[in-house]
Structures are given as structure tokens and as C-alpha cells.
C-alpha positions in Angstrom: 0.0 0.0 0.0 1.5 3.4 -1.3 1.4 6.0 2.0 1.7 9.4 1.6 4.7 10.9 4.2 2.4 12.3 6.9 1.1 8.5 6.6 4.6 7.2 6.8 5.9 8.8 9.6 2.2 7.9 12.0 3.1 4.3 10.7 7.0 4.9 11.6 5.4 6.2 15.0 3.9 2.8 16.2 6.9 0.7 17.5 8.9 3.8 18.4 5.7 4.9 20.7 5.2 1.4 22.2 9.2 1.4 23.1 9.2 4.7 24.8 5.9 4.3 26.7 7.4 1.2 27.9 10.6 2.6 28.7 8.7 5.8 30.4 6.7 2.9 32.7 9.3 0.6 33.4 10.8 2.3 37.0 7.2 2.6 38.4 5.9 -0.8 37.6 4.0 -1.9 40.7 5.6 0.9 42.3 4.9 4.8 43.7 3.7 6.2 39.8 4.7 9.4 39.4 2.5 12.1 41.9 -0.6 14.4 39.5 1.7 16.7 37.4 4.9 14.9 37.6 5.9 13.6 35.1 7.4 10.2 33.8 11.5 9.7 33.2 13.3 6.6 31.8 15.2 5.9 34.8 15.4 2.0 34.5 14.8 -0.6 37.3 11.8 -1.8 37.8 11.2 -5.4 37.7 14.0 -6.7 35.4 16.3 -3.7 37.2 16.7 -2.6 33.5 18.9 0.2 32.4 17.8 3.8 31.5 15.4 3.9 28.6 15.6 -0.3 28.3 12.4 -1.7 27.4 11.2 -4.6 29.0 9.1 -7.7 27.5 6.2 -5.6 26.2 8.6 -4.3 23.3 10.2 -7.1 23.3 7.5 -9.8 22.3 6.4 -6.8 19.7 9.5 -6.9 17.9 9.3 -10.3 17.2 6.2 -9.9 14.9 7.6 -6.6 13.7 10.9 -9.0 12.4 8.3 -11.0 10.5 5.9 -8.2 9.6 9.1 -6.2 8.2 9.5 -8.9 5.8 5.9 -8.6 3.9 5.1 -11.9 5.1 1.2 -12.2 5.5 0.7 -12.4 9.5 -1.9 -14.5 8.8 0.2 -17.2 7.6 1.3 -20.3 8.7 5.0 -19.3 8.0 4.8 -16.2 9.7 3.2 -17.6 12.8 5.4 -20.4 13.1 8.6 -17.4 12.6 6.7 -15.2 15.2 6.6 -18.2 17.8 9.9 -19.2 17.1 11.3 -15.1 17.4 9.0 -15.8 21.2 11.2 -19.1 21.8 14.3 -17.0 20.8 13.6 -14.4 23.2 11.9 -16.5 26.1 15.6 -18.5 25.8 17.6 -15.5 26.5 16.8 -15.3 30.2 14.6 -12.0 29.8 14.9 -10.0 33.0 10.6 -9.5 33.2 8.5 -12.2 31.7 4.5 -12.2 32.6 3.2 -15.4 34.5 0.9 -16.7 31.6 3.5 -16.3 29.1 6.5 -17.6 30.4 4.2 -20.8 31.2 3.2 -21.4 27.5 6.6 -20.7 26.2 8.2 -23.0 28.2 5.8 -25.6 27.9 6.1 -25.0 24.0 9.8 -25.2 24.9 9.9 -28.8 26.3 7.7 -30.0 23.4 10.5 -29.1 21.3 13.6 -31.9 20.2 17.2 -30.5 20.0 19.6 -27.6 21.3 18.7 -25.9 17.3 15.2 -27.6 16.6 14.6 -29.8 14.3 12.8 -28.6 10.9 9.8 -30.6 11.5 9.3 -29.2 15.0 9.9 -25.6 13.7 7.6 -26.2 11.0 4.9 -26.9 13.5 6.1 -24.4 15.6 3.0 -22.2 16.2 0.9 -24.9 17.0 2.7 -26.3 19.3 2.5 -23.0 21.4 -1.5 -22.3 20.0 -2.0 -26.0 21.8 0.1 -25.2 24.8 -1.7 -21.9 25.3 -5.0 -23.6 24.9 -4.4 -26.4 27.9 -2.8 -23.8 29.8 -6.1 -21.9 30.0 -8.5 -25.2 30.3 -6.5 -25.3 33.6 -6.5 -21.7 34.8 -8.9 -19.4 35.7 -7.2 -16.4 34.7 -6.3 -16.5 31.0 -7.0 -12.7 29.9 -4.2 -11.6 31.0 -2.7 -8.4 28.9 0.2 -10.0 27.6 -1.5 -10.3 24.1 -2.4 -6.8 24.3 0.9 -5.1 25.0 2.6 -6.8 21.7 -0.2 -5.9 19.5 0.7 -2.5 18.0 2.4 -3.7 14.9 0.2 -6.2 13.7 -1.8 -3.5 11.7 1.4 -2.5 9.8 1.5 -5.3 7.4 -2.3 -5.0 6.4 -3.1 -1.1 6.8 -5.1 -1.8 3.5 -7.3 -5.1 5.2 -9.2 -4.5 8.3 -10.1 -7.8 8.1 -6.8 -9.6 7.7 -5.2 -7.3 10.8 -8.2 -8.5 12.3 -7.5 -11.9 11.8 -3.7 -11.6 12.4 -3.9 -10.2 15.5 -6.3 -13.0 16.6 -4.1 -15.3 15.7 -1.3 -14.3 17.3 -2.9 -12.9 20.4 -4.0 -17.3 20.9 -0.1 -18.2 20.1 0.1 -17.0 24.1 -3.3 -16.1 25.8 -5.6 -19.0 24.5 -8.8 -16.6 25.2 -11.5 -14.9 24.0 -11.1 -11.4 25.5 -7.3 -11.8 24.8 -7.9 -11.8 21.3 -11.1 -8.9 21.1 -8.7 -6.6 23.1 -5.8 -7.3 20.3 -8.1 -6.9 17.3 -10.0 -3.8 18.7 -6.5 -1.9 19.7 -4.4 -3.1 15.8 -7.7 -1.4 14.3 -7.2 1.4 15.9 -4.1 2.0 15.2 -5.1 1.0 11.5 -7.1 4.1 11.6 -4.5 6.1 13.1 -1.8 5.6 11.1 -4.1 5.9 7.9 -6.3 8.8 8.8 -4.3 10.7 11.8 -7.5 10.1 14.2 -8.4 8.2 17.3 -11.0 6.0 16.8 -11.9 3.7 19.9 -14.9 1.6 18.6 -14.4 0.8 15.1 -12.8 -2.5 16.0 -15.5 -3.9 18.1 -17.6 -4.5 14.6 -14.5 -7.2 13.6 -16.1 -8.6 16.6 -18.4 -11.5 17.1 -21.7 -10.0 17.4 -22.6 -11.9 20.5 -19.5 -9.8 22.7 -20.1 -6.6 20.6 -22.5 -5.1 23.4 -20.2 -5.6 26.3 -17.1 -4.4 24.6 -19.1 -0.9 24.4 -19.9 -0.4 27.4 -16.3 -1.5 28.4 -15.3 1.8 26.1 -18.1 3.7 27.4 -16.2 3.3 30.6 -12.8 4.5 29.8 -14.2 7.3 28.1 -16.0 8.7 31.6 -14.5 7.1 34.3 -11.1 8.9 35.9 -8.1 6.7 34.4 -7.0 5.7 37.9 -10.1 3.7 38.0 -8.4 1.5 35.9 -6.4 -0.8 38.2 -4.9 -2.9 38.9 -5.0 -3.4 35.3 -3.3 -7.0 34.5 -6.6 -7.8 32.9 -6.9 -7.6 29.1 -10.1 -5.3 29.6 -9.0 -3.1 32.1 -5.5 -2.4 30.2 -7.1 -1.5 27.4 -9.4 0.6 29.4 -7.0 2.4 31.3 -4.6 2.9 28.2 -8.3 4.7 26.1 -8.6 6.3 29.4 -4.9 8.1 29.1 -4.9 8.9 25.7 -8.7 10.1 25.8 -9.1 12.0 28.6 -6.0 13.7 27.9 -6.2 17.1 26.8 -5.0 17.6 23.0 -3.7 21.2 22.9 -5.6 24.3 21.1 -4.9 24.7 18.1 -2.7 27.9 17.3 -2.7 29.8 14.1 1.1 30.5 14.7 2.0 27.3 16.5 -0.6 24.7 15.8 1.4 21.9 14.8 2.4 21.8 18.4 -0.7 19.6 19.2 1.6 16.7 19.3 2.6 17.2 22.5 -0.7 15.6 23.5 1.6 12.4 22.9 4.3 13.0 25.4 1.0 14.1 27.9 -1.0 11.1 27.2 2.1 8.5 28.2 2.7 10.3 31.3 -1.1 10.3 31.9 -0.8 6.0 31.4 2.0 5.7 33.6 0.2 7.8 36.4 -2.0 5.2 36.6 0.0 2.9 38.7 0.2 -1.2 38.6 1.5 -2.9 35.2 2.7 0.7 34.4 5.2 -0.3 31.4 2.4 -2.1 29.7 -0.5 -0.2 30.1 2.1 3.1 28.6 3.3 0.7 25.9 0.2 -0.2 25.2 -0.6 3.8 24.7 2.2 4.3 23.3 1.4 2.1 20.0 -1.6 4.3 19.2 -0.4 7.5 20.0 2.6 7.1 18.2 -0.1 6.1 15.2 -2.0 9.3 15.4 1.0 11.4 16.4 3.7 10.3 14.3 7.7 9.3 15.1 8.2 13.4 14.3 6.3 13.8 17.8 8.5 11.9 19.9 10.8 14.2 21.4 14.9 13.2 20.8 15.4 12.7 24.5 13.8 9.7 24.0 14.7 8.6 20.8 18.0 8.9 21.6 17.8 6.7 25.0 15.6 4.0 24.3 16.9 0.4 23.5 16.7 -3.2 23.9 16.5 -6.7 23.4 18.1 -7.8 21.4 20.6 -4.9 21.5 18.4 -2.8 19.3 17.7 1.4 19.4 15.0 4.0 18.0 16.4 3.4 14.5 15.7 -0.4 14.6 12.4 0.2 15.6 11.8 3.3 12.9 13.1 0.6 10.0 11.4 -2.5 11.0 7.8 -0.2 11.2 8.8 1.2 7.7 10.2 -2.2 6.0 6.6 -3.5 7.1 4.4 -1.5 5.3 6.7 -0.9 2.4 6.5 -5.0 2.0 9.5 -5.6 3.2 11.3 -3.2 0.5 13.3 -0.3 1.3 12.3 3.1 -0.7 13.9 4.7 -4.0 17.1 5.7 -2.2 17.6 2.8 -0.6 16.1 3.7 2.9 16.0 2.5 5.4 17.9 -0.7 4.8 20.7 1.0 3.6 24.3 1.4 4.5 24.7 4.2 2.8 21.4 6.7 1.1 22.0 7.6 -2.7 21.4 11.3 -3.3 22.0 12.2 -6.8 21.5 16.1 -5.5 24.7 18.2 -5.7 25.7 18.7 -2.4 29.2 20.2 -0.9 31.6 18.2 1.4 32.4 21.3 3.5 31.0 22.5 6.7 30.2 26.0 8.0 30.4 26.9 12.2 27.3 28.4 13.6 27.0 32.0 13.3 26.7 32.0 17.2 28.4 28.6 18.3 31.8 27.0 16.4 31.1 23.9 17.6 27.9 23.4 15.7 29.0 22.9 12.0 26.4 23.0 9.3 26.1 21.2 6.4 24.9 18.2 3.6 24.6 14.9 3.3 27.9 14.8 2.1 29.7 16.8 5.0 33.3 14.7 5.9 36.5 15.8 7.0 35.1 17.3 10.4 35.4 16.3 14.1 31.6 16.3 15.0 31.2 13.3 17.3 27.5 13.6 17.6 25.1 14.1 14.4 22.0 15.6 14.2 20.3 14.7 10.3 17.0 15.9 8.7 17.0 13.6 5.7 17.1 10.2 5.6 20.6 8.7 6.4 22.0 5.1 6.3 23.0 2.5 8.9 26.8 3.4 8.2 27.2 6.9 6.5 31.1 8.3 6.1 30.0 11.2 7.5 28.7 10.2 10.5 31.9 7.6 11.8 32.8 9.6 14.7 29.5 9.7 16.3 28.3 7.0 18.3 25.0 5.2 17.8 23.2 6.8 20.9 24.8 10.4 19.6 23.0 10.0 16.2 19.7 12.3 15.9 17.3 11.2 13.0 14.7 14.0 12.8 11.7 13.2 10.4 11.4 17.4 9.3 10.5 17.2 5.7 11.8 19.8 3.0 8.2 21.0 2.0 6.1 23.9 2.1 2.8 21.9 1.9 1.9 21.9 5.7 0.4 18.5 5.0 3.8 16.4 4.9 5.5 18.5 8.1 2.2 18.1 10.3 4.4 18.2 13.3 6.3 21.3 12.0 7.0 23.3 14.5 7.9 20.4 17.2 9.9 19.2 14.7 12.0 22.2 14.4 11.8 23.0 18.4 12.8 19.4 18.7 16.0 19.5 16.4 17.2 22.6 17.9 16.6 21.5 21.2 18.6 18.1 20.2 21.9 20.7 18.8 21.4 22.2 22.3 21.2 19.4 24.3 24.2 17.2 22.8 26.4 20.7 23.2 25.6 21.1 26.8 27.2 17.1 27.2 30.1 18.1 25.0 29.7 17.2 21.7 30.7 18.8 18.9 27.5 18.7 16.6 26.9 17.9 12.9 23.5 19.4 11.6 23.1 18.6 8.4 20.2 18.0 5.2 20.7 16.9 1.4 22.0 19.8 0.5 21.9 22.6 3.0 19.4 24.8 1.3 16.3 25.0 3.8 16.4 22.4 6.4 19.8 22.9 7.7 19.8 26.8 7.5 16.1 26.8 9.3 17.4 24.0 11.9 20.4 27.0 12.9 17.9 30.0 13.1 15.8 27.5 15.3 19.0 26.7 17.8 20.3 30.1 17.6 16.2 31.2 18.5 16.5 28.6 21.0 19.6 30.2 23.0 18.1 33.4 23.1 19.2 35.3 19.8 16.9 37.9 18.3 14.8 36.0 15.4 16.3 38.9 12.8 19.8 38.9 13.4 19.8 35.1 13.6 18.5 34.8 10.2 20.1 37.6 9.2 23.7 35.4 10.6 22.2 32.4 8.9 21.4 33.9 5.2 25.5 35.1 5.7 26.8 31.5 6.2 24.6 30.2 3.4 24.3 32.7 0.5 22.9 30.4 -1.8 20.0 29.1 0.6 16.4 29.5 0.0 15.6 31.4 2.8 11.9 31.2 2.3 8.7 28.9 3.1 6.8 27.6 5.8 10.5 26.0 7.5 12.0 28.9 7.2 9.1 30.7 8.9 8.7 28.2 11.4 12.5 28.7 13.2 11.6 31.8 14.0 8.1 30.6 15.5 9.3 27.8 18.0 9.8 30.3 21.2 10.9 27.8 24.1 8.4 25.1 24.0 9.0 22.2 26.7 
């Protein structure tokens, strides 16, 4: 299915919001949540005593469909099942620091069905129904089989059939009974992946549209379990271990969150409504890391990777020893079928720009340690990189910067509104980035294609940002780049952030 870029970057926003709203709930899970106002911070610990921005099994288990999703298998499928079940083996075998009751006793059960150190072909041919049957006895034997570890993996599913409602439908069914062998498992899965269908294809919340993919005989009660979460105070919605009540609580966050107003001058700042809405889930105490990954998924649908703020881009990681980029690529890859796009993004080592483009960089006007410039920029000591095009997985440009020192911003060379609908975060957000990496020491690298509007807006922005009058900064900025555009919406924008937080 061909996306338009606003469409791409909600779609890119999926994974990406799931990792950080997990990340963001890990510390407080079953703990003190954070007090009304105070917001969330990726301080690690937790259950699994994870590390700063780790994720913990929510993200986890979802990146093992997202492997298979990424390549344009049909989720539906008995190959893809079997490859998701075996991705859960992988990860189950890896000693995961935080594994949920329920799961950890289907995979192991699965597990000990299984012949041989490697598995043999004809067990990993049968591999999802060996862990469909083991989920299945395990809930004839317990009474509590709707647990929310379904739930919190089910934000990708949608990805690889944005086109189908029915297929996601049936592919998150189908994979929600790989684990969680039950009915309100599965609703919850297919009611969330169609709302995040919506999202990513229209830029809207949608909360009931999934409960018509639903048998009509459970139709009636799933209502009135929305009705709930769209009246009752979030808190309401604990402990929240349940399959129901984590889906209420996360509609309850996200809902009852208040978007900002739209501003003539600053509207595209609306996005912030994401960062609000996961510290909103986490507030709600109890299974705090799902319940905000769970959020996170949608609101990373509606809002878009270009709403997440670099902070947390830049922090979050995770099994197995992946970062934001991974998650960006493996979102993109699975509704591009697999494919990476003309220039070889995001799969590439290195992105092919035929645009002319020169090697040299330029100081800041205002700071000598920010140096400006293309996609081609080399020969300088940045050792932390701030781009605004797309980039590859090894670029020459970018060798002295470390993989956590590597900003990606998704701020699109346009003037139709329409493909920058985050605009003005985007540009507060890249600016604030340059500022932050300086104030740890870094020498920066800020660079576009060609340094004719992104790059030149991005240094008005960060010389905005430190206080400079909005003239003389562009004034500085049209010096150091004679040949620039110097006019459009971006351009417009840099001057427009003020100091958002």
C-alpha cells in the first residue's frame, strides 16, 4: 500500500511509541507512579532492574512480529506464525529480566515440546501450533487466562495489512492465541491493531471501530467497556493485569488527555498531546510499562515518530541490542512490503542522493562547535550528528559519532503543511537536540541533502532557542549560506518555536 509521508511517519510512529511508553513505565511498575503533574522519566529498574530507557518484555515480544511483519510476510500465515513463535522461543531462551506469568508458562511448555539444542525442521515447521495448543491447555486449567500479555505486543500487527481490516483482524487474533488462549485476549488485540489501522491511515483516534471485527454476541459488552474508559477517571483502571481493564486504562490516558488548542502561529504543536497522554498511562499505577506501551502504540499512530521528542529517541533500547532506528526501519520495512524506498532507505548502509551537495561545513554563526552542512559533509570532528533527511546505517559522514549520539529527525523539505504536520515540534525538537548534545560536550553535525532550507532553518531554530533575536539570527544564517532559500513555511517556522518544553 503506497502512504503518503504524513502516513509514513504515524506508521514509523507505532513501534517507536510502544518502546518509549514502555521505557517511560518501566521504573514505576507496581511501584509509587509518578504524583498528579509529575511527570514520567526513563530511569530503569523496575522489575528486570533494566537500564535507562531499556524496554522490557512488552517491546520485546512486539518486535518479534515486527521481524516478520518487516518482511511482507502475510501475518496471517502459517510461516509467519510459526517465525513469530519461534522469534518468542528465541527471546523466552535469552533469560529475559521480566516475563508475565501466563507467558513464560506457554513458552516454556512450548519449549519442552521441542527436540534438540537448534530444533529440528519438522518441529519448527509446526512451531505455532505447538505453542497455540500449549496456550489452549494452559487456560483449560486456569482461571485467569486474559491476562494483557497479548495486548501489550499488538501494536504492529496492523502495519502489514493497513489496507485489510479484516486480515489485521485476523492476524492479531491469531497471534494474540499463540500466548493467551482466550476470547477477551484476542477482542482486546483486534480492537486496539484497528485502531491503530485508523491512526496511522487517517491521523485520528478511533476507539470503537474494532468492536464491529467482533463476534456479534461480545459486541454489546465491549461498548460499554469503552463507554467506561471514556467517563470514568483513568485511575479507575487498576490494577489493570486484565486484558479489559489495560485496554481501558490505556483509552482512558490517551482520551481523557487534553490535546492542545490549536494555534494559528504554533498549531502543529498539538503533538505534544503524545508526550502528555504516556505520562497520563503511567500515572496510573500497577503494570505501568504495559498499560504506557500499550498507549504508546496508538499514540505514536496518530502522532507520528516526528512527535516523539529526541530525549527519548535517543535513550531508548533493547532486546536484542536494538535502538530507536531499529524500531523506525522494522515499522517502515513492514508497510513498504518488506522493501526499502527509492534511495535505498531504510535498509541502507549508505542513502544515494544524486543532488549536488558540498563536502564542507560551515560553524554556527553564534556557536563553532555546531558545523552545518549536507549529506555529504566529511573531513570534520563532529562526534554527535544531528540529520533531517534520511541517512544510512553506516554513512562516512557520521563515523565519529556513536550510535546513541545519532539524531534522526523526520522534518521534511516541503512547504505543503500537510507532509510536516508536526512542523513546529519538529523544528523546536531539532534545535533543542543541537542544544542538548552541546551542553554534554559534543561537537555537533546538523546537516540536510544539501543545506538549502532544512539545515539553515534548523540553525535559526537553535540560535532562537539560545536566546538570539529571530532577525539577526537569520540575518547570521542567510550570511553562512548565501545560496540558501531562505523562504517557506520551515523557514518561517525557526523563528516561531519560542521555548516550547
Amino acid at each position: 500500500m503506497k502512504l503518503d509521508t504524513a502516513q509514513t511517519d504515524r506508521a514509523a510512529g507505532v513501534l517507536l511509541g510502544q518502546a518509549v511508553g514502555d521505557a517511560l513505565g518501566v521504573p514505576y511498575e507496581f511501584a509509587t507512579p509518578p504524583a498528579a503533574g509529575e511527570p514520567a522519566q526513563m530511569l530503569g529498574g523496575g522489575l528486570g532492574n533494566f537500564s535507562p530507557g531499556e524496554w522490557s518484555d512488552d517491546t520485546a515480544m512486539a518486535v518479534c512480529i515486527a521481524e516478520v511483519a518487516a518482511t511482507g510476510e502475510d501475518l496471517t500465515s502459517s510461516k509467519a506464525l510459526d517465525a513469530i513463535a519461534e522469534g518468542f522461543l528465541r527471546w523466552h531462551d535469552s533469560n529475559p529480566a521480566d516475563i508475565g506469568v501466563q507467558t513464560k508458562a506457554v513458552l516454556s511448555a512450548t519449549s519442552r515440546h521441542l527436540t534438540g539444542d537448534g530444533r529440528s525442521e519438522s518441529a519448527r515447521a509446526q512451531i505455532s501450533a505447538s505453542m497455540t495448543a500449549a496456550a489452549a491447555d494452559h487456560a483449560a486449567r486456569s482461571s485467569r487466562s486474559a491476562g494483557n500479555g497479548a495486548l501489550m505486543r499488538t501494536s504492529v500487527v496492523a502495519l502489514a495489512s493497513l489496507d485489510d481490516p479484516e486480515r489485521t483482524a485476523n492476524s492479531a487474533r491469531a497471534i494474540a492465541n499463540l500466548t493467551h488462549h482466550d476470547e477477551l485476549a484476542a477482542d482486546s488485540c483486534v480492537i486496539w491493531s484497528e485502531t491503530i489501522r485508523i491512526a496511522v491511515l487517517e491521523g485520528r483516534f478511533d476507539f470503537r471501530a474494532g468492536v464491529g471485527l467482533l463476534p456479534r454476541g461480545r459486541r454489546s459488552e465491549w461498548n460499554t467497556w469503552i463507554d467506561e474508559a471514556l467517563t470514568n477517571p483513568p485511575g479507575t483502571f487498576t490494577p489493570n493485569g486484565f486484558t479489559v481493564t489495560a485496554l481501558q486504562a490505556a483509552i482512558a490516558a490517551i482520551a481523557q488527555t487534553e490535546v492542545p488548542e490549536h494555534d494559528p502561529r504554533n498549531g502543529s504543536f498539538e503533538c505534544l498531546h503524545l508526550q502528555e497522554s504516556l505520562h497520563a498511562a503511567v500515572r496510573i499505577g500497577y503494570d505501568t510499562d504495559t498499560v504506557a506501551a500499550i498507549a504508546g502504540g496508538l499514540l505514536g499512530a496518530r502522532w507520528g515518530a516526528s512527535a516523539i521528542p529526541w530525549q527519548w529517541r535517543r535513550k531508548v533500547h533493547g532486546w536484542p541490542g536494538l535502538r530507536a532506528r531499529d524500531l523506525v526501519a522494522m515499522a517502515t520495512h513492514a508497510v513498504q512490503g518488506g522493501r526499502d524506498d527509492d534511495k535505498g532507505w531504510p535498509g541502507a548502509t549508505q542513502v544515494r542522493y544524486d543532488e549536488p551537495a558540498s563536502s564542507v561545513v560551515v560553524p554556527h554563526p553564534f556557536d563553532d562547535h555546531v558545523l552545518l552542512g549536507t549529506m555529504r559533509a566529511t573531513g570534520h570532528a563532529a562526534t554527535a550528528v544531528v540529520s533531517m533527511c534520511r541517512v544510512g546505517t553506516d554513512e562516512p559522514g557520521h563515523k565519529n559519532a556513536a550510535a546513541e549520539n545519532r539524531v534522526e529527525s523526520r522534518l521534511m523539505d516541503s512547504d505543503d503543511l500537510a507532509l510536516n504536520p508536526n512542523l513546529h515540534f519538529a523544528l523546536y525538537d531539532v534545535a533543542d537536540a543541537i542544544r542538548g548534545l552541546r551542553h554534554i560536550g559534543h561537537t555537533v553535525l546538523v546537516h540536510c541533502v544539501a543545506a538549502q532550507q532544512r539545515t539553515p532553518s534548523a540553525a535559526v531554530a537553535y540560535a532562537v532557542l539560545r536566546g538570539q533575536d529571530p532577525s539577526l539570527a537569520q540575518r547570521a544564517v542567510r550570511e553562512a549560506f548565501p545560496g540558501m532559500r531562505g523562504h517557506g513555511p520551515v523557514w518561517e517556522a525557526a523563528i516561531e518555536i519560542g521555548e516550547r518544553r
